[in-house]
N, C-alpha and C positions, 0 to 999 in steps of 0.2 A: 394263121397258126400252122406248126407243124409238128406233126406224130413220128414220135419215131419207137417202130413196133417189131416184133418178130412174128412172123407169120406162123400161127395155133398158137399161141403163148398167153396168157394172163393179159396180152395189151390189145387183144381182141375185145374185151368191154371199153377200153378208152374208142376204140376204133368204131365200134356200132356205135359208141356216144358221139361223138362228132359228125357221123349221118344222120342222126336223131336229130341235132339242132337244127339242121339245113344253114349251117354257117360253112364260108369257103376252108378247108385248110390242104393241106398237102403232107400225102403220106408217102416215111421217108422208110425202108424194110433195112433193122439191124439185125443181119443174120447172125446169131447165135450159135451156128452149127459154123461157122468162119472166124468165127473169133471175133467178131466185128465190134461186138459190147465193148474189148479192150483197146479199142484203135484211140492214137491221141487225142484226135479231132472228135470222136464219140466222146470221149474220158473229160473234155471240156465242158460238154452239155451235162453231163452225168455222171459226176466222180464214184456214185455204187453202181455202174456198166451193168444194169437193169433196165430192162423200159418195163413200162412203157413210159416217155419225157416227152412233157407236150412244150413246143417253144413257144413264148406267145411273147412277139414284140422283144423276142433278145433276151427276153428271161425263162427261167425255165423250171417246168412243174411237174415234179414226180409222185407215182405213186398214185394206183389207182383211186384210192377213197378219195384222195385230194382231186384228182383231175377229174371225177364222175362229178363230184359235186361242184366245181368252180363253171362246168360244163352245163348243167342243170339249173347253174343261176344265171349264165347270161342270156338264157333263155325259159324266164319263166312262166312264159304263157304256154307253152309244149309241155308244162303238166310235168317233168322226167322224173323228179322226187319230191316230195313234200315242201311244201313254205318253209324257211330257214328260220328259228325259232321256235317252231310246234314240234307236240309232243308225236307225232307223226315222221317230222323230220329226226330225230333221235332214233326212231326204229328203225328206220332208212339207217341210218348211220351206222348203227349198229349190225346190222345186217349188212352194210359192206365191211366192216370190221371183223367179224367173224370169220365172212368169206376170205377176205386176205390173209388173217392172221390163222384162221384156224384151218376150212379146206384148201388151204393152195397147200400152206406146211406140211398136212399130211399126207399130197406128192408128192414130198421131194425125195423120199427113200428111195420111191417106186419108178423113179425115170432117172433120179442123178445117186445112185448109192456110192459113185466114188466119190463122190465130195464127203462121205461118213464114214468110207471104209476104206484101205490102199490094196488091199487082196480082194482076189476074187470069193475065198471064202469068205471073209471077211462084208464082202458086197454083199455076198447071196444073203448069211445071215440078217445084214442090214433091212434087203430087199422085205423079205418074212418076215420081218417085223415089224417092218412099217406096212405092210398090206396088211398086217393084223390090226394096226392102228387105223391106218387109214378105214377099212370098212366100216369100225367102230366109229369115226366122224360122220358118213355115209350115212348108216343106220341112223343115228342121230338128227341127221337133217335129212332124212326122209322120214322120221318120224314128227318131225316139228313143220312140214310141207302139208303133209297130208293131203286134202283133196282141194286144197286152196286152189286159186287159179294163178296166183300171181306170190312171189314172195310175202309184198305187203299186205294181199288181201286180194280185191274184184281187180283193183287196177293196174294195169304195167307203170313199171318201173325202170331206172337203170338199175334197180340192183338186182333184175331179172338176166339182164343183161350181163351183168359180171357171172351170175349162175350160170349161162348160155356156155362160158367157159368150162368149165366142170362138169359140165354132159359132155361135149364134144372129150373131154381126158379121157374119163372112164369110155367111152368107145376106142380109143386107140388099142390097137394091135397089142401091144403088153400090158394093157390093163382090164382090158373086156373080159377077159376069160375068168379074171381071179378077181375081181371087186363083185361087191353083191350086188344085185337087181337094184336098180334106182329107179321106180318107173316113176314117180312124182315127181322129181327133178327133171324127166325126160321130157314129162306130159307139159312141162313149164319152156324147159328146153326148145320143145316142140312149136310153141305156139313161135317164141319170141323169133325164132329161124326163120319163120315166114313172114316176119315185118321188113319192108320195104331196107328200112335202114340195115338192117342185122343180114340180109340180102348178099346188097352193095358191099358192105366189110368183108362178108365171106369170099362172097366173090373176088375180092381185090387178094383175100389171102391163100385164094384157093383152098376154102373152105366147105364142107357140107355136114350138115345136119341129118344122120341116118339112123331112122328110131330104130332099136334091135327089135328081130318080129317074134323075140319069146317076152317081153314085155305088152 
């Protein structure tokens, strides 16, 4: 198999997922900051110049929720999400569904506002509106976290792992100062950072895990 990812990006939960299996793949870095998502030979594997795209045998699988779960089944004694069928697997699913659909979107004001705005007024305004939005997801899902240990409950998951994503955001330099405290997300964040696999990924993306010390 091979990943092809941006390093901090949303394909950092495809990337811990594939250390998780202990199956071989090979990870391929589509810089995004190079334009690289539009290059022809990218644009073959992935006509929406997105990753994360995992190639497996010449075909090719987009889109987190699909690659965490295709991920999780060909190795199901590693426990990574629910039996396929149970009503367990549904909450699983659901909860990467949300993550995708509901907090990555309400980034996207707050790192890409020219894709919603062509002036810089126009930006700003964008920006402020979506950090008022976004906290209110935030709030949200630190409010439905609470003291749990794990998204799904006692036990780790990948869809801690896609979480892992969204703490590492809110620490970045343009959004730490002005998103609200998440420390449930963090406390969650926190553990999954120190598992072997979630490690390995960072490390390969030059990644780290820094819990803020006013949390």
């Amino acid at each position: 198999m091979i990943l092809y990812y941006n390093s901090g990006s949303c394909s950092l939960a495809s990337h811990v997922a594939l250390e998780e299996t202990g199956l071989k793949y090979e990870a391929v870095r589509v810089d995004l900051s190079k334009d690289q998502h539009h290059a022809p030979e990218y644009l073959l594997k992935n006509p929406w110049a997105r990753v994360p795209a995992l190639d497996v045998s010449g075909s090719t699988l987009t889109e987190n929720v699909a690659i965490l779960q295709y991920l999780a089944d060909l190795v199901p004694e590693r426990r990574l999400l629910p039996k396929p069928g149970t009503f367990d697997r549904a909450l699983a699913t659901r909860w990467l569904a949300l993550l995708s659909s509901t907090v990555h979107v309400a980034f996207r004001p707050l790192f890409r506002p020219n894709r919603l705005a062509t002036t810089p007024e126009g930006q700003e305004d964008v920006r402020d509106t979506g950090v008022r939005a976004l906290n209110e997801v935030l709030g949200r899902l630190e409010a439905e976290l609470g003291d749990r240990a794990f998204l799904l409950g006692d036990e780790y998951s990948l869809c801690d792992a896609y979480a892992l994503v969204f703490a590492l955001w809110t620490l970045r330099p343009n959004a730490r100062t002005i998103v609200i405290p998440t420390p449930n997300l963090h406390r969650i964040a926190k553990t999954v950072s120190q598992r072997p696999a979630a490690l390995a990924a960072m490390r390969q993306e030059g990644l780290a895990f820094v819990e803020p010390s006013s949390e």
